[in-house]
C-alpha positions as CSV (number, residue, x, y, z in Angstrom):
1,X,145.3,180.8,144.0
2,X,144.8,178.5,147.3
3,X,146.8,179.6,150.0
4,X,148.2,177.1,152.3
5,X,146.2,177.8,155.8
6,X,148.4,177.3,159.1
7,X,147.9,176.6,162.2
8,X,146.5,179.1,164.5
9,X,149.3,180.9,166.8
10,X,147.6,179.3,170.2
11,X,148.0,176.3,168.9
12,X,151.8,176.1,168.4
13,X,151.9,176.9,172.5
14,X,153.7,174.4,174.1
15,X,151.4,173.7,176.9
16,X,149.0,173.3,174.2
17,X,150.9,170.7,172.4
18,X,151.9,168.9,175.7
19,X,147.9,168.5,175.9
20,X,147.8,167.2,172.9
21,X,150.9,165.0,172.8
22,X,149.6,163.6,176.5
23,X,145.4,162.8,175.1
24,X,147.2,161.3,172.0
25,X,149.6,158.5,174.5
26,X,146.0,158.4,176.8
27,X,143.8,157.5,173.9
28,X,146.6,155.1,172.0
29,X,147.0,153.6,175.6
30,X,142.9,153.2,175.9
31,X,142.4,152.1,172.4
32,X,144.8,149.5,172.5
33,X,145.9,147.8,168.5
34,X,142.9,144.8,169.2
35,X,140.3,147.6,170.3
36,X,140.7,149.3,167.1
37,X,140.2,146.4,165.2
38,X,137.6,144.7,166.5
39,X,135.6,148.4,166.3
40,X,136.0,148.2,162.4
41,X,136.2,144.2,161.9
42,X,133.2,143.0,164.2
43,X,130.4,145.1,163.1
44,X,131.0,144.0,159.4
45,X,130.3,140.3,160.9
46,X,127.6,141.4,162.5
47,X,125.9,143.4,159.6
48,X,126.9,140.3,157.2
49,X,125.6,137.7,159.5
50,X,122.3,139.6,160.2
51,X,121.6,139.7,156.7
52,X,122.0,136.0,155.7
53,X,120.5,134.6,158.9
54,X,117.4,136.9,158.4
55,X,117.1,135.4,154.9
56,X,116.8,131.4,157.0
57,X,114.1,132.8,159.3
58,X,111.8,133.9,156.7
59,X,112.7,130.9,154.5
60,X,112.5,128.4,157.3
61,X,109.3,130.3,159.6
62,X,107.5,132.8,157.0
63,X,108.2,130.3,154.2
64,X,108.9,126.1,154.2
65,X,107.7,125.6,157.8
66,X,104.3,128.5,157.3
67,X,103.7,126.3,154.1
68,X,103.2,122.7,155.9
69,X,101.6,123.4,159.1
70,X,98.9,123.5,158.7
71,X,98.5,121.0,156.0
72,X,100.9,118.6,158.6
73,X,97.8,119.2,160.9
74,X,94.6,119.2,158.7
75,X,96.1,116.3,157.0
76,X,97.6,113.7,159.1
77,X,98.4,111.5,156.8
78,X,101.0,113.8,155.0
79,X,103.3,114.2,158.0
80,X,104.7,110.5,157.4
81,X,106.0,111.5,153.5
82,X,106.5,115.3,153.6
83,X,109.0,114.2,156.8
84,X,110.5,111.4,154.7
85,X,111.0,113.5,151.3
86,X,112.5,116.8,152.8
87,X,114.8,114.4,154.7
88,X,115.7,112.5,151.6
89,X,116.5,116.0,149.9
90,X,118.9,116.5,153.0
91,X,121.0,113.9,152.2
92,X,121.3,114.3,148.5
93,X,122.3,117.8,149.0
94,X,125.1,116.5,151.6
95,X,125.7,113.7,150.1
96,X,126.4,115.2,146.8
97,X,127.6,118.7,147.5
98,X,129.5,118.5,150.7
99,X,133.6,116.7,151.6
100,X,131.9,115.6,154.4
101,X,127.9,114.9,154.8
102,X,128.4,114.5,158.5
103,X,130.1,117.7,159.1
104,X,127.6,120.6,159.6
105,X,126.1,123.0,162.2
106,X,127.5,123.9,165.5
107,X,129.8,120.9,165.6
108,X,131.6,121.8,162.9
109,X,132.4,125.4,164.3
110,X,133.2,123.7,167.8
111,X,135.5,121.2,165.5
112,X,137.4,124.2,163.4
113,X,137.4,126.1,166.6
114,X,139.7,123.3,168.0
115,X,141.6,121.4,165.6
116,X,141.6,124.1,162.0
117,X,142.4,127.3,163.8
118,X,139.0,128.5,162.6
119,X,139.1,127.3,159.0
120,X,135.9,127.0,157.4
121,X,135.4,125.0,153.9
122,X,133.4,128.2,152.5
123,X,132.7,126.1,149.7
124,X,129.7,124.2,150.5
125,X,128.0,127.1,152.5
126,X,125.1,128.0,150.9
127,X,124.4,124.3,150.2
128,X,124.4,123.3,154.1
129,X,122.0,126.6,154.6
130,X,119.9,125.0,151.9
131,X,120.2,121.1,153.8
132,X,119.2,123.0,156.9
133,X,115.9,124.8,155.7
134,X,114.7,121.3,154.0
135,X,115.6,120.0,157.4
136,X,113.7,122.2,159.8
137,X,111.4,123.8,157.2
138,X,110.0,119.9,156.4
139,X,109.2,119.3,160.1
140,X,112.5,118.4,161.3
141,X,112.6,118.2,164.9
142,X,115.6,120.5,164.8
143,X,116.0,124.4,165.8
144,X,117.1,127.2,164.0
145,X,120.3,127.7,165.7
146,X,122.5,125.1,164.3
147,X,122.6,126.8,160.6
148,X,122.9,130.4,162.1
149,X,125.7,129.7,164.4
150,X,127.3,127.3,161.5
151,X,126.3,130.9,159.0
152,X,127.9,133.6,161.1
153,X,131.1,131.5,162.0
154,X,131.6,130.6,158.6
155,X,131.0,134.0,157.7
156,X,133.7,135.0,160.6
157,X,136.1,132.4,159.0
158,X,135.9,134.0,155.4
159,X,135.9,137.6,156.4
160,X,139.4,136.5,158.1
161,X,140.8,135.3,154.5
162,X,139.6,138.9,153.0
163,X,140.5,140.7,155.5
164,X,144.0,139.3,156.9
165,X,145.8,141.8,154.6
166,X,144.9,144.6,156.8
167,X,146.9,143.0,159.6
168,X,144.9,140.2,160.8
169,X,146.8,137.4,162.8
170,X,146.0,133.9,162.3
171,X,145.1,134.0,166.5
172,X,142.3,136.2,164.9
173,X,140.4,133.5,162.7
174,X,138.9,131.9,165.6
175,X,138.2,134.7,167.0
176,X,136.3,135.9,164.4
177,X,134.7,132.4,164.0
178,X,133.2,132.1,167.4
179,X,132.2,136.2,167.0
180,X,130.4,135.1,163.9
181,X,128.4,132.1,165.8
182,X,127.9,134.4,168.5
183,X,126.0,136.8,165.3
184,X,124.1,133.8,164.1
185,X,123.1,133.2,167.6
186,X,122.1,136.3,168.9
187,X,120.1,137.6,165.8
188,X,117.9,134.1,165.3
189,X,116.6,134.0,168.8
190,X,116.3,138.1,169.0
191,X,118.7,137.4,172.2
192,X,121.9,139.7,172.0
193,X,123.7,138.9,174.9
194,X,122.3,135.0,174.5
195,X,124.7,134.7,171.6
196,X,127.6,136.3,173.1
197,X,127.0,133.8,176.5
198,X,126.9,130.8,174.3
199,X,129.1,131.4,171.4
200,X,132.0,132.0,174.4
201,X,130.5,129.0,176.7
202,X,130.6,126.8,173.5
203,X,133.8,125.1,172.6
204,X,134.5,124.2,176.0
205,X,132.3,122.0,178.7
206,X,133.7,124.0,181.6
207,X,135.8,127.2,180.4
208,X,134.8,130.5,178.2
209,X,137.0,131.5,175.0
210,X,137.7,134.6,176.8
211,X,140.1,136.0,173.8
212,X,136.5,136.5,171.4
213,X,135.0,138.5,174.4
214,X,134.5,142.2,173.2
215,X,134.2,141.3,168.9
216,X,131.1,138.7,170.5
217,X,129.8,141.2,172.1
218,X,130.1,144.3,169.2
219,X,128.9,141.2,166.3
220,X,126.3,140.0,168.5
221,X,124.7,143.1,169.0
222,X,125.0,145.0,165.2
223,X,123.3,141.3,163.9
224,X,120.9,141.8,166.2
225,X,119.9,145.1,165.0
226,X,120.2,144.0,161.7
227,X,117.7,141.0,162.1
228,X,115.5,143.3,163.8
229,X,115.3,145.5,161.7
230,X,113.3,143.6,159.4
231,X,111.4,141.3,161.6
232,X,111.1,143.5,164.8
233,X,111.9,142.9,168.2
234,X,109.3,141.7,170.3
235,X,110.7,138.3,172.4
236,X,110.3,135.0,171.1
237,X,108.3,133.7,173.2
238,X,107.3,136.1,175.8
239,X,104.7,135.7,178.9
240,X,103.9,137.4,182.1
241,X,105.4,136.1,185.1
242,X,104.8,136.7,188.2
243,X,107.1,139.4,189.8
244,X,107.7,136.9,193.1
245,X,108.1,134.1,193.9
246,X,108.4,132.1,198.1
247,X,111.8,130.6,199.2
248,X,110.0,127.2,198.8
249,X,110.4,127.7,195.1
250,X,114.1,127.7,195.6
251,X,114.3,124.8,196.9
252,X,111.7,123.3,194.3
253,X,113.5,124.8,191.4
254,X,116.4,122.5,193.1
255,X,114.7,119.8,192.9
256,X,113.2,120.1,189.3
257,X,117.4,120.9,187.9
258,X,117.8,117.3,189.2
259,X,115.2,115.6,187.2
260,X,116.0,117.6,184.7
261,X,119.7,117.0,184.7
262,X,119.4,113.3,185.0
263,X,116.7,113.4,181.9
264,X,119.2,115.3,180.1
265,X,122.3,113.2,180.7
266,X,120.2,109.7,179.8
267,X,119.4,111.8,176.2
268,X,123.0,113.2,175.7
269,X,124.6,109.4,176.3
270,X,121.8,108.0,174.1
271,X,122.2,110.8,171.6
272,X,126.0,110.3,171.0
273,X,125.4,106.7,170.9
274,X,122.8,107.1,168.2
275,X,125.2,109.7,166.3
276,X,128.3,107.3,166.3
277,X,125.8,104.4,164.9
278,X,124.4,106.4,162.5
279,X,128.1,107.4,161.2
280,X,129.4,104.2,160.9
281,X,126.4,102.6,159.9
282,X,127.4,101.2,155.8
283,X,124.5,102.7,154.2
284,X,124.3,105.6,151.7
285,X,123.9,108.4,153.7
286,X,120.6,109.9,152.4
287,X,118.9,106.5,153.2
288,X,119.8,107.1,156.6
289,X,118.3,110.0,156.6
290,X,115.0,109.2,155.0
291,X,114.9,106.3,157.6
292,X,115.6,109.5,160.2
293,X,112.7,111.8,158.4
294,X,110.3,108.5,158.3
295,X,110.7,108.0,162.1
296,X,110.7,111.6,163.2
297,X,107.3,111.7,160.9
298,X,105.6,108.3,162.9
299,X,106.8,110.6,166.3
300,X,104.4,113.9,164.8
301,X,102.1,111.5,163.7
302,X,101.8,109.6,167.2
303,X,100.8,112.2,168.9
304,X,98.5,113.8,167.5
305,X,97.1,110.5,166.9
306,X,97.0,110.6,171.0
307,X,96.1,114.4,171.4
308,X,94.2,115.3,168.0
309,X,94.5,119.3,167.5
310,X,97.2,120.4,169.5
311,X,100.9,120.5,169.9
312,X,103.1,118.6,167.7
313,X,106.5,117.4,168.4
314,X,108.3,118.4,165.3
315,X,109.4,121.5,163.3
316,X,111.2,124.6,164.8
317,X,108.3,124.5,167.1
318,X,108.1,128.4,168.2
319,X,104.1,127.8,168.4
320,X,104.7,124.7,170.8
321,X,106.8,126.7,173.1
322,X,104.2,129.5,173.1
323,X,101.3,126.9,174.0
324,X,103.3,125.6,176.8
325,X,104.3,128.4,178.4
326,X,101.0,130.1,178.2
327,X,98.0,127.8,178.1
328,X,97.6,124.7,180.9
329,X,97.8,121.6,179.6
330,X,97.5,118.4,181.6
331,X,100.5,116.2,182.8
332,X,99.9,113.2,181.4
333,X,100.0,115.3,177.7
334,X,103.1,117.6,178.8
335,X,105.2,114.1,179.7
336,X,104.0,112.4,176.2
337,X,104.9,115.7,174.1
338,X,108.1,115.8,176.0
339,X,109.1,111.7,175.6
340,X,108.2,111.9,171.8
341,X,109.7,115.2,171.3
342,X,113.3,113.8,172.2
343,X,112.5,110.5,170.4
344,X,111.7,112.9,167.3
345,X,115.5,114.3,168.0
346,X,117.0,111.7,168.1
347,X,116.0,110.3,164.9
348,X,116.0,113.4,163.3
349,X,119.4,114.9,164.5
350,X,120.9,111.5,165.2
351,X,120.3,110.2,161.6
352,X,122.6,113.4,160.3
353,X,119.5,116.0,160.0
354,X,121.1,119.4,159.2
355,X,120.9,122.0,162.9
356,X,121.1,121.2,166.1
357,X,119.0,121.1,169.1
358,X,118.5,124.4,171.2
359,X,115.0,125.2,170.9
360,X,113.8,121.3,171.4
361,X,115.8,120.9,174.4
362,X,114.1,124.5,175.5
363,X,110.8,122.8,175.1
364,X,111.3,119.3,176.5
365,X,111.7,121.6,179.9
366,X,109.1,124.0,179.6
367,X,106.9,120.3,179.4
368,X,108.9,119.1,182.2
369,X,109.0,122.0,184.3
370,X,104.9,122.6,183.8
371,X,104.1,118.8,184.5
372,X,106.3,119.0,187.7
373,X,104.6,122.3,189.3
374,X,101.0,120.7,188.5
375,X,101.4,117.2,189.6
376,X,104.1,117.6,192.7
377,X,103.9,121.2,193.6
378,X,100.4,121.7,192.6
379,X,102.0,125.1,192.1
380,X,99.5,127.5,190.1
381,X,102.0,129.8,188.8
382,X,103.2,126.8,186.5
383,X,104.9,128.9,184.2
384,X,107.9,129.8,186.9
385,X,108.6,126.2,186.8
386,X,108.2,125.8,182.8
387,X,111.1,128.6,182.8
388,X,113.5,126.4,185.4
389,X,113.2,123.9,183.4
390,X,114.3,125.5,180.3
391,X,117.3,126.6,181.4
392,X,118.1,123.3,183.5
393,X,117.6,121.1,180.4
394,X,119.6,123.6,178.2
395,X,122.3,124.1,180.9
396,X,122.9,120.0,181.3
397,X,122.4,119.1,177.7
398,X,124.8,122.0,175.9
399,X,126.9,122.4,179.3
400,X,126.3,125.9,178.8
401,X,124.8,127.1,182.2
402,X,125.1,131.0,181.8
403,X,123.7,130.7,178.5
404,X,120.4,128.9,180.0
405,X,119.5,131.2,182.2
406,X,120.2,134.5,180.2
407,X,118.3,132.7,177.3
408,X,115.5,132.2,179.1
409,X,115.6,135.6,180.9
410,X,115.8,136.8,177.0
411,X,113.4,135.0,174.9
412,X,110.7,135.1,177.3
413,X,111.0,138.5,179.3
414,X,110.6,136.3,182.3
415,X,113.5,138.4,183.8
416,X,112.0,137.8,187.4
417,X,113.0,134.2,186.9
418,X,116.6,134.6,187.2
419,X,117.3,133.1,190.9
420,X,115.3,130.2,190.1
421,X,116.4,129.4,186.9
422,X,120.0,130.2,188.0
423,X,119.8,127.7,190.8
424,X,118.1,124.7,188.8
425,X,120.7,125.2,185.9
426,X,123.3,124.8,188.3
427,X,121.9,122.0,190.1
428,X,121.0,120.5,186.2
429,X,124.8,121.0,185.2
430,X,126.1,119.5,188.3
431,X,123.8,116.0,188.0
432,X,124.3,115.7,184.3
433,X,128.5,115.3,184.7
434,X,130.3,115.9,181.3
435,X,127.7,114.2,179.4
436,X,127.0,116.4,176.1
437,X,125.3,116.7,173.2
438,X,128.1,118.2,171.4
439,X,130.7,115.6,170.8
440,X,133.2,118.2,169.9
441,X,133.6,120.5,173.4
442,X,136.9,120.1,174.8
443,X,138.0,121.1,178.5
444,X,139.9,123.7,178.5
445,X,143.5,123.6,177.4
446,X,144.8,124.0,180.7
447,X,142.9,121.1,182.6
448,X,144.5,118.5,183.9
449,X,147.7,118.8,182.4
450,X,149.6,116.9,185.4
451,X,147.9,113.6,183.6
452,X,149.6,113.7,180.3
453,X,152.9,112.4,182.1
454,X,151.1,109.2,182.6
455,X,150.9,108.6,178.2
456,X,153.0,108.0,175.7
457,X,152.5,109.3,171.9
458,X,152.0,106.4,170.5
459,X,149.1,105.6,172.7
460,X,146.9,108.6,171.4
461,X,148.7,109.5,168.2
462,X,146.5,108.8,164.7
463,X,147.8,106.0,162.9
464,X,145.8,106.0,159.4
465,X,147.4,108.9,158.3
466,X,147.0,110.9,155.0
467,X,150.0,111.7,153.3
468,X,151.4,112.7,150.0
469,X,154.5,111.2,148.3
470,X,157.5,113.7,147.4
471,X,157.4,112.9,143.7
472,X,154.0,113.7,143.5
473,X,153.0,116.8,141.0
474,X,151.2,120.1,142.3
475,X,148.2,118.6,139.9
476,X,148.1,115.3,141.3
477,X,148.0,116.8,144.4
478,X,145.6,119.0,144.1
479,X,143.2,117.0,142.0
480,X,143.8,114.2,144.3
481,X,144.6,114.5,148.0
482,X,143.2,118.2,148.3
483,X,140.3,117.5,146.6
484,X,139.1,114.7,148.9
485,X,140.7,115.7,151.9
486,X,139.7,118.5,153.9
487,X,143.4,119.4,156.1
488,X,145.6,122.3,155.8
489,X,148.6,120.4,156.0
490,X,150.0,116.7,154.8
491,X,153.3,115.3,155.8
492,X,155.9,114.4,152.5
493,X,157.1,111.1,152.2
494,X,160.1,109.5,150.5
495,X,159.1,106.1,150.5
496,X,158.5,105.8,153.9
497,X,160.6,108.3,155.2
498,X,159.1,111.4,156.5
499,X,161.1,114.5,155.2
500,X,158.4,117.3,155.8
501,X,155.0,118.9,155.4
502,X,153.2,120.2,152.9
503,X,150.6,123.3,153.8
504,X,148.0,123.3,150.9
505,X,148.4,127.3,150.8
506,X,152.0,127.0,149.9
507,X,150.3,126.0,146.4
508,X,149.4,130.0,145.8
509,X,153.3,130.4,145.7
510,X,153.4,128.0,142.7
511,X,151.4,129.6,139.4
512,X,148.6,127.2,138.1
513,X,150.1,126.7,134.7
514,X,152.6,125.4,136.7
515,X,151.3,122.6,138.8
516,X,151.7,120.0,136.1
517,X,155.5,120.4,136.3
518,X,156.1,120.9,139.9
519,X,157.0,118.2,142.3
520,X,156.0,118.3,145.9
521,X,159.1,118.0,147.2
522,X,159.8,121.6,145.6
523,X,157.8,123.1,148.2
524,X,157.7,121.1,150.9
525,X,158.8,122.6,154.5
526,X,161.9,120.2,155.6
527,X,161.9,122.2,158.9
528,X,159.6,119.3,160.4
529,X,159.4,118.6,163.8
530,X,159.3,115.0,164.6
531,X,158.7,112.8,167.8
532,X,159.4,109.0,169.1
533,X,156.6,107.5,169.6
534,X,157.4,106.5,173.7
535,X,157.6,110.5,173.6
536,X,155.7,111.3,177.1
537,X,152.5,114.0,176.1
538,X,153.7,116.5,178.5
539,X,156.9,116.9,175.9
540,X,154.7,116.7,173.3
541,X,152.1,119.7,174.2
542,X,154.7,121.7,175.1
543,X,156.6,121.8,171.4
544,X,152.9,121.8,170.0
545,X,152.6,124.9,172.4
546,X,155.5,127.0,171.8
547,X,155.9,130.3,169.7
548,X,155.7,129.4,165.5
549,X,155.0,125.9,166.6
550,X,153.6,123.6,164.0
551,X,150.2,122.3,163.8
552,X,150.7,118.5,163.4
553,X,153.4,116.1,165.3
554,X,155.3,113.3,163.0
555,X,155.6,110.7,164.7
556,X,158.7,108.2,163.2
557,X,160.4,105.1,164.2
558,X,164.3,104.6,164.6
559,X,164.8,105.0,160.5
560,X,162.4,107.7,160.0
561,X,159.5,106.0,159.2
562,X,156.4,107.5,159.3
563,X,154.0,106.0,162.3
564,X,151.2,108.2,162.8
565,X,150.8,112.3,163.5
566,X,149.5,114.0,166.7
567,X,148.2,117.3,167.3
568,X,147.3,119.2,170.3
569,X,143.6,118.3,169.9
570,X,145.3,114.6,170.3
571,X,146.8,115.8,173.4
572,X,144.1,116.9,175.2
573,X,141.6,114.7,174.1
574,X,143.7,112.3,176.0
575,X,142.7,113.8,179.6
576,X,139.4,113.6,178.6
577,X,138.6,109.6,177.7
578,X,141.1,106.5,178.1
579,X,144.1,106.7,175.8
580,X,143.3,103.3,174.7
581,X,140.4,104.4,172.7
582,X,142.9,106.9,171.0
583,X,144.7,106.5,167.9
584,X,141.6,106.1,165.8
585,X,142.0,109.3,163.8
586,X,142.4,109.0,160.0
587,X,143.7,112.9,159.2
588,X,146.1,115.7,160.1
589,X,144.5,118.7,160.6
């Protein structure tokens, strides 16, 4: 029989258990509630994240984009098509598999970051993962970073939904969104503390999201470690630098950021153009992008028409950046790779091609930067300059300065870079204002709140409003408005009265078998909070911003009628571009 062991007798002293008692209140006072959780929560992220992005890389590089290379370059002539068919398959598979063909990539994380409190559709994941690779694998002049950080903080966003039950806080879904993107990030460009600089500089043109700090950082670094682990570890693109550098390259490192951030702001203004043409352009959306694959193919095609052999302006373009930033090529060549190579972008991003636009940035200022120290420096150590103006055309383009540098410093191992490339980011960031590539970044929250005194609701509030009637069922509903509408919440109407909201998780309440037989207005939440619509925004951010505050304004007239919703995204969009070209909105969030 098992006897019941007790504690030794030194250890009931009291002097030991005051020890005890006073490492327990040190260690609960070190390891605060959040440290804990991140410790268990952000590795899983990380680990998950790792693992699907390493899947994209060896789809994308080892298999679509190995594939067509060198075909693209032994036979010309199949640029043209191959461009034009994988783009084609892009926008079949967004077209017919996605709510929204135009939301994708790192824009949608900046946009659920902002205005769903982190909510990912997890739906049509694998199916944007898929867009991407025909995308970038078909010669896409796109990088790999726009389905990775999509990947990760979709993967953040779903963990939350599995995980909540263990105490998670609906503060923590964006966290674990941006620590996702931060995974995706770090692992696909083998850059660790890349992905934590960027996934925090993201959502913002001029602030961090400090509150994702330490899960960034423990996600970032387990997916790196897991991406590693099957691919290795050696940098990106890596080169020998020199180990100095004279004071005069200070001051021509200066100079290059200001090209650099000027080039950059003309391509972020003519980029977001381009984007909103493409949008609203009334055409079936993969037309628009086989128009998009067809004229990013004539770009690939052009110049190697020009410069048989040699670099080519589109695909994820890893081998370009390697040629650049180890083999001298003339000017003349460096400035036509670089002027096609955005052109290829453009069409190729701006037409609704699936990823974003890291890596082609990264190479337009290894052209510019090399063309620069040979034809105005005459600097023989052209590389130094190739890595300034990396990080300056990242830094204006992105508006992510910290991520520039360290990126560079990363991918390379051209760590004795860091002054220059710190001070032509800068100088890039400064030149380039607040134009972006993103069209999604917000200021931070707290910026120029004095300004909203100066507007009225009505002037930024969204007037084309989806909404569902009272009487509706919980089928109708679902089959109808939810199904084609991607918000978390929908104000009730009786006639047009606004009596509440309805939050489309308040339908788990309701049982299925159910839905047929169960009005709206059963479950609707009457404790709305409404607004005039000559409400000043100060008023109006400050209920959004208080504790258990809703998510969506209603705005109603004198008998209640509904006249539009705004949200805090509203709000602050308004200090960031005339209130007069507000109120276009057609959703709550």
């Amino acid at each position: 029989m098992l006897q019941k062991l007790s504690a030794p007798a030194w250890a009931n002293h009291p002097l030991v258990r005051k020890c005890v008692s006073l490492v327990n209140q040190d260690l609960t006072a070190t390891y605060s509630r959040d440290i804990q959780k991140w410790l268990l929560v952000a590795p899983l992220i990380g680990v998950t994240t790792g693992i699907v992005i390493t899947g994209i890389t060896l789809a994308i590089l080892n298999g679509a984009w190995a594939y067509l290379l060198p075909r693209y370059l032994q036979h010309q002539w199949m640029i043209v098509p191959g461009l034009t068919a994988g783009f084609l398959l892009t926008g079949l598979i967004m077209r017919y598999f996605t709510a929204d063909p135009n939301e994708h990539s790192t824009e949608e994380i900046i946009s659920s970051y902002h205005e769903h409190r982190g909510d990912i559709d997890i739906r049509p994941f694998w199916f944007k993962l898929l867009a991407a690779v025909t995308t970038v694998g078909s010669g896409g002049s796109a990088a790999m970073e726009g389905p990775s950080i999509y990947g990760g903080g979709a993967i953040g966003s779903w963990l939350w939904t599995k995980l909540r039950r263990f105490g998670l806080d609906s503060r923590d879904r964006r966290i674990m969104l941006i620590s996702g993107a931060a995974a995706g990030m770090s692992s696909v460009f083998r850059a660790p503390l890349t992905g934590l600089v960027f996934a925090l500089e993201m959502p913002y043109r001029d602030d961090l999201a400090h509150e994702a700090l330490l899960p960034s950082l423990i996600a970032s670094v387990v997916a790196y470690a897991t991406l590693v682990a099957f691919v290795g570890a050696e940098p990106l693109f890596g080169f020998v630098g020199q180990t100095r550098f004279a004071s005069i390259d200070l001051v021509w490192s200066a100079a290059l950021g200001a090209i650099c951030g000027l080039i950059a702001m003309v391509f972020a203004i003519t980029f977001r153009r381009a984007r909103v043409f493409a949008v609203n352009l009334r055409l079936p959306h993969p037309l628009k992008l086989t128009i998009g694959g067809f004229l990013t193919g004539c770009c690939g095609l052009l110049f190697l028409r020009m410069f048989p052999g040699t670099l080519i302006p589109i695909g994820p373009n890893y081998e370009a950046v390697r040629m650049v930033l180890t083999q001298q090529r003339l000017p003349i060549e460096l400035m036509c790779f670089a002027i096609l190579k955005l052109a290829a972008t453009l069409f190729s991003l701006g037409s609704g091609g699936v990823s974003a636009m890291f890596v082609p940035l990264f190479l337009v200022g290894a052209c510019v930067g090399s063309s620069f120290a040979q034809s105005i420096v005459h600097a023989p150590a052209f590389n130094l300059y190739a890595a300034v103006g990396m990080a300056a055309f990242i830094a204006a383009g992105y508006k992510t300065p910290l991520a520039a540098v360290v990126f560079v410093a990363e991918a390379t191992g051209g760590h004795s870079y860091l002054i220059p490339t710190l001070i032509g980011a800068a100088v890039a960031y400064a030149i380039s204002g607040e134009a972006s590539v993103s069209g999604d970044q917000r200021l931070h929250q707290t910026t120029q709140i004095a300004e909203l005194g100066r507007s009225t609701v009505r002037e930024v509030m969204r007037k084309q409003v989806v909404f569902v009637f009272c009487d509706t069922t919980l089928s109708e509903f679902a089959d109808g408005v939810a199904a084609h509408h991607r918000h978390a919440i929908y104000p009730v109407l009786d006639g047009s009265r606004a009596i509440g909201t309805l939050a489309v998780w308040s339908l788990s309440g309701v049982a299925p078998d159910k839905w047929a037989a169960t009005k709206v207005d059963e479950i609707t939440d009457r404790n709305l909070t409404t607004v005039a619509g000559d409400c000043d925004l100060n008023e109006a951010l400050r209920l959004l911003m208080r504790e258990n505050a809703p998510q969506m304004l209603l705005v109603t007239g004198d008998n209640g009628a509904l006249e539009g919703i705004v949200t805090k995204t509203d709000v602050l969009h308004a200090v960031q571009v005339p209130v007069s070209g507000a109120g276009t909105g057609t959703a709550a969030e």
